[in-house]
C-alpha positions in Angstrom: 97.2 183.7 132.4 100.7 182.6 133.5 99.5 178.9 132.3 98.0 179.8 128.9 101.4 181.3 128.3 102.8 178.0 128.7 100.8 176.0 126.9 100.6 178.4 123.9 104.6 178.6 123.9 104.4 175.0 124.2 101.9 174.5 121.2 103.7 176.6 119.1 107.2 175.0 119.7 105.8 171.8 119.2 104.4 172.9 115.9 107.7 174.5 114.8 109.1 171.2 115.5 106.7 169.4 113.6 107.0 171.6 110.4 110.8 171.5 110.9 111.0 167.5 110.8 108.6 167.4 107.8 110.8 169.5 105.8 113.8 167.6 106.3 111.6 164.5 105.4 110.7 166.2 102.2 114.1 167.3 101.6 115.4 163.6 102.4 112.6 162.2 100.0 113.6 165.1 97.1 117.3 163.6 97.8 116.3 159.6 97.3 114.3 160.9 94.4 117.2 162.6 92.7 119.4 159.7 93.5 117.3 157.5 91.9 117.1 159.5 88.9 121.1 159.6 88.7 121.0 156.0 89.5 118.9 155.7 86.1 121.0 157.6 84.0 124.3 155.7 85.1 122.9 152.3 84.9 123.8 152.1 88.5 121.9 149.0 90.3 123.4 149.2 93.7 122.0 152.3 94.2 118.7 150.4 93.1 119.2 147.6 95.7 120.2 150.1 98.4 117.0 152.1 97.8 114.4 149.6 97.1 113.0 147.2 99.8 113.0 143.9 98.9 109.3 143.6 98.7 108.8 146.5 95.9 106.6 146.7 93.1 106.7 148.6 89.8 103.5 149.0 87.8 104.5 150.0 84.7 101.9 151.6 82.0 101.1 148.4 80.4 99.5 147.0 83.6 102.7 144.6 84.4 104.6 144.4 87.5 108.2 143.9 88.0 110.0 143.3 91.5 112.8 144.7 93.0 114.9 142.0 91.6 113.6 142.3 88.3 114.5 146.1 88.3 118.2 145.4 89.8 118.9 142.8 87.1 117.9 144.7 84.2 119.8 147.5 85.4 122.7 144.6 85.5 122.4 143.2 82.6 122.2 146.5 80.5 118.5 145.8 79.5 117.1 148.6 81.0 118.5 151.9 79.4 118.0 155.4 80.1 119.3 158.5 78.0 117.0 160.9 79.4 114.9 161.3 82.5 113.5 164.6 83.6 111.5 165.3 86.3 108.9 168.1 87.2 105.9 169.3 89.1 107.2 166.7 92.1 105.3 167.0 95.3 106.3 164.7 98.1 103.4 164.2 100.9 104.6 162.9 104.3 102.5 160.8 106.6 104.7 159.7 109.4 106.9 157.0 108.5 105.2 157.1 104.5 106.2 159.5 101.8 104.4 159.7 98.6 105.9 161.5 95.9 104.1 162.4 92.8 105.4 163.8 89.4 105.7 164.0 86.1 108.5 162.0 83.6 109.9 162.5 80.8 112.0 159.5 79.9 113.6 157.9 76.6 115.1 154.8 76.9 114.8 150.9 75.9 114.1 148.2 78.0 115.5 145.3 75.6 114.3 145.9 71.8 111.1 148.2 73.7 111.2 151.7 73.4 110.0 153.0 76.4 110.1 156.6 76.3 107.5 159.1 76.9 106.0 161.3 79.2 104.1 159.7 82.4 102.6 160.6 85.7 104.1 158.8 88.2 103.3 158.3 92.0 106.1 156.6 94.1 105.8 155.5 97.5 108.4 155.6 100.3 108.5 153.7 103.9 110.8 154.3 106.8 112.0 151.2 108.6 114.7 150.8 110.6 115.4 154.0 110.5 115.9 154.3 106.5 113.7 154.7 104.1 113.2 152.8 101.0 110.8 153.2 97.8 108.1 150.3 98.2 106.2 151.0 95.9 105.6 153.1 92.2 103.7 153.4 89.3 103.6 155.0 85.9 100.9 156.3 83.6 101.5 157.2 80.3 100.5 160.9 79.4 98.7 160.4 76.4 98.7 163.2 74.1 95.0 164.5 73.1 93.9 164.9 69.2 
């Protein structure tokens, strides 16, 4: 009996432990996502380069990809605008050293002469290396709006 005690204290430490790590993960990941979002609104590409490993992709709704250093440079060089960018119903899912973070947008901004606002379902994906994590991965969907 003495024994079962032990393990059962030991089980449910461990899962305490467990859930305690996942919700600072998920906080963290709510943090990077808020960041982010700042980061937009300033026009603030270091913040972009910290965050986003060097071998990310964007899918954006038209089906075209953009890297890392195609996102920092727009950012740069003013192309890539934002006046607005809301986010709701996030849910960040954490699989060890992988987040993913789904949500909806709601942006309005320019990326050159394109208007790019609108609302969009998004999924982004984080990765822990080296002990930080950074986004490598996301991609929007338009929400189209039904007749």
């Amino acid at each position: 009996m003495k024994r079962f005690m032990i393990v059962l204290a030991f089980i449910v430490a461990a899962s305490a432990l467990a859930f305690g790590q996942g919700g600072n993960v998920e906080q963290s990941i709510r943090g990077l996502m808020e960041e982010l979002r700042q980061a937009s609104l300033k026009g603030d590409a270091a913040t972009f380069d910290k965050l986003l490993a060097d071998d990310y992709i964007v899918i954006v709704d038209t089906g075209s990809t953009l890297t890392k250093t195609d996102v920092v440079e727009n950012i740069k060089s003013g192309k890539l605008k934002y006046a607005a960018a809301d986010v709701s119903d996030l849910k960040v899912r954490v699989y060890g050293d992988t987040a993913l973070v789904n949500a909806t947008l709601n942006v309005k901004g320019h990326l050159g002469d394109a208007d790019i606002s609108g609302r969009f379902r998004t999924v982004r994906v984080w990765v822990k290396r080296k002990g930080q994590w950074q986004s490598v991965s996301h991609q929007y969907t338009r929400i189209v709006q039904q007749p």
